[in-house]
C-alpha positions as CSV (number, residue, x, y, z in Angstrom):
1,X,-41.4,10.0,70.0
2,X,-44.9,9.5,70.3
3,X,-46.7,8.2,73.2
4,X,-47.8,5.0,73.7
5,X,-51.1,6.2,74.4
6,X,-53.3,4.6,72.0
7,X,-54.0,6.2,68.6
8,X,-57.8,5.8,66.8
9,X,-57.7,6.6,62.6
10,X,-60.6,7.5,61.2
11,X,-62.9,5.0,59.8
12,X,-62.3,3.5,56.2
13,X,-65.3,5.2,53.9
14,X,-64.6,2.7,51.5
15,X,-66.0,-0.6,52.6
16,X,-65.1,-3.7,49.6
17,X,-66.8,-7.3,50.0
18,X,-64.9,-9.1,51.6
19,X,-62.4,-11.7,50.5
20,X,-64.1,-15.5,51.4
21,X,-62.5,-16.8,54.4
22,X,-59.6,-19.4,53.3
23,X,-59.4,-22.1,56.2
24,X,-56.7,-24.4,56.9
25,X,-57.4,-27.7,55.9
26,X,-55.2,-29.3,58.5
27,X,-53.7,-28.0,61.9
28,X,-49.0,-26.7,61.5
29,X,-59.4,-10.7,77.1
30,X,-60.8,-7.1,78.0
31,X,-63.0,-6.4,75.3
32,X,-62.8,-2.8,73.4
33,X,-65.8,-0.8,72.6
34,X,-66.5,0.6,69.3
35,X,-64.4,3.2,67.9
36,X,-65.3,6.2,65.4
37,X,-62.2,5.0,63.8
38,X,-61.5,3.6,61.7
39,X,-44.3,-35.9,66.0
40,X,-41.4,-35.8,63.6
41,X,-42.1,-36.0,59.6
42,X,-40.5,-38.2,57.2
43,X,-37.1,-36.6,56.1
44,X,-37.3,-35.0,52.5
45,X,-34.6,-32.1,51.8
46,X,-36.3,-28.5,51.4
47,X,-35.2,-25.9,48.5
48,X,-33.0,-23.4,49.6
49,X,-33.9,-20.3,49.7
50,X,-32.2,-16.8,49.8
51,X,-32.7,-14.1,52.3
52,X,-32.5,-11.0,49.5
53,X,-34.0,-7.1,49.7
54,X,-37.4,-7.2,49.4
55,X,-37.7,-11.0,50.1
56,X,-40.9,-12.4,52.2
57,X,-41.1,-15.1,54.4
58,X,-44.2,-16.9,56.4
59,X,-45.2,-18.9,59.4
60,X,-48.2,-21.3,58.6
61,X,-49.8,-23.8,59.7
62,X,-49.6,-27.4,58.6
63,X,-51.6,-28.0,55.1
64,X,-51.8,-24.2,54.6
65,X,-53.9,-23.3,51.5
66,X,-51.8,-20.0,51.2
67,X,-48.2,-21.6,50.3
68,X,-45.2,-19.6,51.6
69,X,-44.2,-17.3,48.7
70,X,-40.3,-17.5,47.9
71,X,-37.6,-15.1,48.4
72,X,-37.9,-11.9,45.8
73,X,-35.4,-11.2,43.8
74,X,-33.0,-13.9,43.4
75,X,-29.2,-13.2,44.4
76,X,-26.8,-13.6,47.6
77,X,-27.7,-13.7,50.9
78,X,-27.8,-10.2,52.5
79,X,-24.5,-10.6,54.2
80,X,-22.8,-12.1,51.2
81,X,-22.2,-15.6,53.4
82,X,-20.4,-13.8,56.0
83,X,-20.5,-15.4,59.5
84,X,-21.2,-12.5,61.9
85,X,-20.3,-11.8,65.1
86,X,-22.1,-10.0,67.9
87,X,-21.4,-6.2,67.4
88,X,-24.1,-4.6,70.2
89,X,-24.6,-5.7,73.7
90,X,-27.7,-7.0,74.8
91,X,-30.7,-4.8,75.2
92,X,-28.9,-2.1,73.6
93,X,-30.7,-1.4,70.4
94,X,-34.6,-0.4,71.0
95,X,-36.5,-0.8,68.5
96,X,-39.6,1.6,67.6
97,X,-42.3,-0.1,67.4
98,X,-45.7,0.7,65.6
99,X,-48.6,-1.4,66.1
100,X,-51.3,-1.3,64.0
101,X,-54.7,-3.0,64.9
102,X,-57.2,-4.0,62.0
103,X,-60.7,-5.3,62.9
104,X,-63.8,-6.6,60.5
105,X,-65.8,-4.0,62.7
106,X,-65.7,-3.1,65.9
107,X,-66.3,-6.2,68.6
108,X,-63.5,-8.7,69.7
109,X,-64.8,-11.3,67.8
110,X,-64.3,-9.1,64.6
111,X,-61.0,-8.7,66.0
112,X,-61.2,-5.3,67.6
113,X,-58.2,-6.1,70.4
114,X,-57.6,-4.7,73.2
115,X,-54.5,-2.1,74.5
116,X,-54.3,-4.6,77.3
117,X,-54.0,-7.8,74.3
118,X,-51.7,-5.6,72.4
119,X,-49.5,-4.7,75.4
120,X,-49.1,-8.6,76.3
121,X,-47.8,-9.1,72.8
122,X,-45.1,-6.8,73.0
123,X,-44.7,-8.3,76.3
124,X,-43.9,-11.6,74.8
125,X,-41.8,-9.9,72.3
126,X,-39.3,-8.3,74.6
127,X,-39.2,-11.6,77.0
128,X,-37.9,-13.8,73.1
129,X,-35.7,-11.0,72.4
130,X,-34.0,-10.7,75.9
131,X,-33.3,-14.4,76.1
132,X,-36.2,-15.1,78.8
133,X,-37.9,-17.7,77.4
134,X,-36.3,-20.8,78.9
135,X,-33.0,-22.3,79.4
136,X,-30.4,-21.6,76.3
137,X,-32.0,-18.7,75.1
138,X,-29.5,-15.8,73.8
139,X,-30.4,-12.7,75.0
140,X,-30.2,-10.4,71.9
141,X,-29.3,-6.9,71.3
142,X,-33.0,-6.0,70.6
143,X,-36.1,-4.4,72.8
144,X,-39.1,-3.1,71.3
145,X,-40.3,0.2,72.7
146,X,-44.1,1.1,71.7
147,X,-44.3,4.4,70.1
148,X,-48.0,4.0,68.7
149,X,-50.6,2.1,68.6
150,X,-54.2,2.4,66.6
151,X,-57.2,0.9,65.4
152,X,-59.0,0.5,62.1
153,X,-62.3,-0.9,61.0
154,X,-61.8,-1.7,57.4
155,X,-63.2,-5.3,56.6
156,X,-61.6,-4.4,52.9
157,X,-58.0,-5.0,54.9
158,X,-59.0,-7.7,57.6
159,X,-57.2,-10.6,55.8
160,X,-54.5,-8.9,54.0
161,X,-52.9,-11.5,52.2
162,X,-49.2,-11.5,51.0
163,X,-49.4,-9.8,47.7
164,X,-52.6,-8.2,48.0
165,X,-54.3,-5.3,47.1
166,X,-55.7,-5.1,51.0
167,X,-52.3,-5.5,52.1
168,X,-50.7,-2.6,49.9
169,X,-53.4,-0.3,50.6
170,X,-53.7,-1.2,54.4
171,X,-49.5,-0.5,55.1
172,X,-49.5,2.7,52.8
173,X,-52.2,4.2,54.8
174,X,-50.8,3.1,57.8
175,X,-47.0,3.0,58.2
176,X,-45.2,4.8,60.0
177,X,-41.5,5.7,60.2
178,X,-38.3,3.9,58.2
179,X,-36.5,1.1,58.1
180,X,-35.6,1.4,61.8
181,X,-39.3,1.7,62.7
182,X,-40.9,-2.0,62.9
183,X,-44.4,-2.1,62.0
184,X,-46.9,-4.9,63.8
185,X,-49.8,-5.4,61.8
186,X,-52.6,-7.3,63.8
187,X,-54.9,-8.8,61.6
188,X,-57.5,-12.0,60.1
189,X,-55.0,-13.1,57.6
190,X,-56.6,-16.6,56.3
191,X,-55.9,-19.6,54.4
192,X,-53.9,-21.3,57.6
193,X,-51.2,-18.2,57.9
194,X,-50.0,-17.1,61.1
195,X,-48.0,-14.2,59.8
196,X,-45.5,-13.0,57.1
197,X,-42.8,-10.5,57.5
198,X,-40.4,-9.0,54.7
199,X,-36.0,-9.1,54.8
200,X,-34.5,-5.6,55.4
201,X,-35.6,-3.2,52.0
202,X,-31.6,-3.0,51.3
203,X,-32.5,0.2,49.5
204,X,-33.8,1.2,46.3
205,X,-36.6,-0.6,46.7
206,X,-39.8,0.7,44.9
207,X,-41.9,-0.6,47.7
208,X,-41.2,0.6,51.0
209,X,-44.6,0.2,52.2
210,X,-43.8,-3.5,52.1
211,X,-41.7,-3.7,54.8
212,X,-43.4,-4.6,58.4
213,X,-44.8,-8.1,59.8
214,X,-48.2,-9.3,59.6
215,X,-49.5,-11.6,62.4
216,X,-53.0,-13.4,62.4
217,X,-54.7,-11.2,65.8
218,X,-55.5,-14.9,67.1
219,X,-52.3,-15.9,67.8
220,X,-51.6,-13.2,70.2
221,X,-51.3,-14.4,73.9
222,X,-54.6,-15.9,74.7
223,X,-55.7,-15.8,71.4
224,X,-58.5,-18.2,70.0
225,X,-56.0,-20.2,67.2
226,X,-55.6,-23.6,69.3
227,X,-51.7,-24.7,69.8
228,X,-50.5,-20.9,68.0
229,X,-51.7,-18.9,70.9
230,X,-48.7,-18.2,73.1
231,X,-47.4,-15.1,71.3
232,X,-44.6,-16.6,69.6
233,X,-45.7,-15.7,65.8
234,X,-44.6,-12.6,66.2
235,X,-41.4,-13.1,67.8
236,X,-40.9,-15.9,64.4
237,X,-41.9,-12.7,62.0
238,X,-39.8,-10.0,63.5
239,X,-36.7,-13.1,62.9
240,X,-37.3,-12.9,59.2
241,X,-37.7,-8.6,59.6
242,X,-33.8,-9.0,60.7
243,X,-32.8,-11.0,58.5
244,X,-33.6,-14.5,59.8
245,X,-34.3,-17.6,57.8
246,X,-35.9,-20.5,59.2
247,X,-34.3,-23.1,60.6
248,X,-35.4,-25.7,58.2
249,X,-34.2,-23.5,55.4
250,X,-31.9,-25.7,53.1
251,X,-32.7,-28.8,55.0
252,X,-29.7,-30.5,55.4
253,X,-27.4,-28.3,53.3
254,X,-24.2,-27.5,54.5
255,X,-25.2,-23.5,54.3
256,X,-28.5,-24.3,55.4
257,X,-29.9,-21.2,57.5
258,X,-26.7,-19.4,57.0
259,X,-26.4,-19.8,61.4
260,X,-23.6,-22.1,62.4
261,X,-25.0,-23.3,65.6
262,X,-28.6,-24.3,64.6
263,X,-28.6,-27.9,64.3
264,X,-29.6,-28.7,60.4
265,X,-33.4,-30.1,59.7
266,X,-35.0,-31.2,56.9
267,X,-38.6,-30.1,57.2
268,X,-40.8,-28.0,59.6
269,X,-41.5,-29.4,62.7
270,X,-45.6,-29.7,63.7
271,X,-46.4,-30.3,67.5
272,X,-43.6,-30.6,70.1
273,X,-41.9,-34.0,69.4
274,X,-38.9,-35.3,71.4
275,X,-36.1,-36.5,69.8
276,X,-36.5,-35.0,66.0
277,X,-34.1,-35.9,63.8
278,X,-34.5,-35.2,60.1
279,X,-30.6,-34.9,59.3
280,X,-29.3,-38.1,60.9
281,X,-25.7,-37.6,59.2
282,X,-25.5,-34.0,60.7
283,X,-25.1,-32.8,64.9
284,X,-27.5,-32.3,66.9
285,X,-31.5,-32.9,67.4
286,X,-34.2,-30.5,65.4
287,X,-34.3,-27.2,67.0
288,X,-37.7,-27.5,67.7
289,X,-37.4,-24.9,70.7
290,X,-36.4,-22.4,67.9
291,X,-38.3,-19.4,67.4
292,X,-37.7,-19.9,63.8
293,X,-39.2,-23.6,63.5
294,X,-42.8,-23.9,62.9
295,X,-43.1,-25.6,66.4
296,X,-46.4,-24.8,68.2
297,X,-45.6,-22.1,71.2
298,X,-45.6,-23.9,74.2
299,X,-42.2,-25.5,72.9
300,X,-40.7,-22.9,71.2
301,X,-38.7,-20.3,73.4
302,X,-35.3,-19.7,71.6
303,X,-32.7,-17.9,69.5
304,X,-29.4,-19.1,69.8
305,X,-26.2,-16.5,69.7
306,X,-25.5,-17.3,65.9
307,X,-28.9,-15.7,65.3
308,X,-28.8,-13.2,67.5
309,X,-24.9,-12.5,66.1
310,X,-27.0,-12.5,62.6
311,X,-30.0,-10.5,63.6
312,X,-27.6,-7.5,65.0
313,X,-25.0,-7.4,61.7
314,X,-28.2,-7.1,59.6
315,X,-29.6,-4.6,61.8
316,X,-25.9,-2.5,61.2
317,X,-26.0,-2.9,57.3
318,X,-29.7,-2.5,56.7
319,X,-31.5,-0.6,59.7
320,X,-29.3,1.8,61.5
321,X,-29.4,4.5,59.4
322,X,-28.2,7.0,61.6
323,X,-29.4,6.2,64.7
């Protein structure tokens, strides 16, 4: 296992123009030197999607430019409609974890982060995954232990985009390790996303490199993207990296998110309203507190034991391996 000891790649030689910024059109601190490396919505039912190998989801913000992509592949759900149950206790799996830094050059403001920033972001991480976020929270089967971390100035790969050609040649250069290994890639991203992450590989994929979670650097705890700067993107990403849906997923569907105990919603939630209700004939309030509603951070704090159940039989089928 490697240390945690920050790693520095060499810098990119080949330097492409850069990708125009795409801005949202709507709303949804140590510096580092240089390196010689490199309010509720109307209710409207949502298309249902399926969690399938190789599939991608997104968190964005409200009146994204960059539209979530849908779920690759077509097919069942990646545990055939099975309701899980919990099979690890919790804190028992750790997770390595590879983080990989991308900066437009090499200042904060081109976002060169810290290792203190970083660390606070696994930080947040581990306190979603153990349950500590407020009252309710499941504590899951899942820490994240840091077995690398490095930097790269490319401003070719600073937005990396779903579907890319920045974002294939940033995660084949830069991955590390297999399915079990979760890689963090911290960059500019654009067009209003906050981050994307890809469902378990299920083997036989063509494209491993795929597989990882992109967050936008500003979101990170203390970050400069107003209302998304509490952390909690990643927390949504690595959901969807074990097999999570979001919570509005088939609106008001009886299979809806495939998760028994997540109250059914219509659409994504924007702000931190009380009392959201966009499924009036089903149980329950919005889960706006739900790590996998588009809720900004300060009200969003929770998995509930169906996902954590969920996130752990994925883990099993997909992950393990032999570890």
């Amino acid at each position: 296992m490697r240390s945690s000891t920050p790693r520095r790649r060499p810098l990119a030689l080949a330097v492409l123009t850069l990708t125009a910024a795409l801005l949202p059109a709507v709303p949804p601190t140590a510096a580092a030197g240089p390196s010689a490396s490199t309010s509720a919505s109307a209710p409207q039912e949502c298309a249902p999607e399926v969690a399938t190998a190789g599939g991608i989801e997104v968190r964005a913000k409200p009146g994204a430019k960059v539209p979530e992509p849908p779920a690759s592949g077509g097919g069942p759900d990646l545990l055939q409609g099975r309701e899980p149950v919990a099979l690890s206790a919790p804190g028992s799996i750790r997770v390595p974890t590879s983080v990989h830094v991308i900066a437009a050059g090499p200042t904060r403001a081109e976002g060169y982060l810290s290792p203190a920033e970083v660390e606070a972001q696994i930080d947040v991480l581990n306190t979603a995954f153990a349950g500590q976020g407020g009252p309710g929270a499941a504590d899951t089967a899942f820490r994240f232990d840091t077995v690398g971390t490095d930097w790269t100035v490319n401003p070719a790969w600073y937005q990396m985009l779903p579907g890319s050609t920045a974002e294939q040649q940033a995660k084949t250069a830069l991955r590390d390790g297999g399915d079990e290994t979760l890689n963090i890639y911290l960059s500019g991203l654009g067009g209003g996303l906050l981050g994307y992450a890809y469902f378990p590989q299920q083997g036989g994929d063509s494209k491993p490199w795929r597989d990882g979670v992109v967050v936008l650097n500003e979101s990170i705890p203390g970050g400069a993207e107003d209302d998304y700067d509490g952390g909690d993107t990643l927390p949504h990403e690595v959901g969807h990296w074990l097999g999570l849906y979001h919570t509005f997923q088939g609106g008001c569907s009886t299979a809806n998110d495939r998760v028994t105990d997540t109250p059914a919603m219509a659409v994504p939630t924007s702000g931190c309203p009380q009392g959201k209700d966009t499924c009036l004939k089903d149980a329950g309030l919005d889960p706006v507190e739900n790590f996998m509603d588009y809720s900004y951070d300060e009200c969003m704090f929770a998995f509930t034991p169906g996902q954590a159940a969920r996130m752990d039989a994925v883990w099993q089928a997909f992950r393990a391996g032999d570890r």
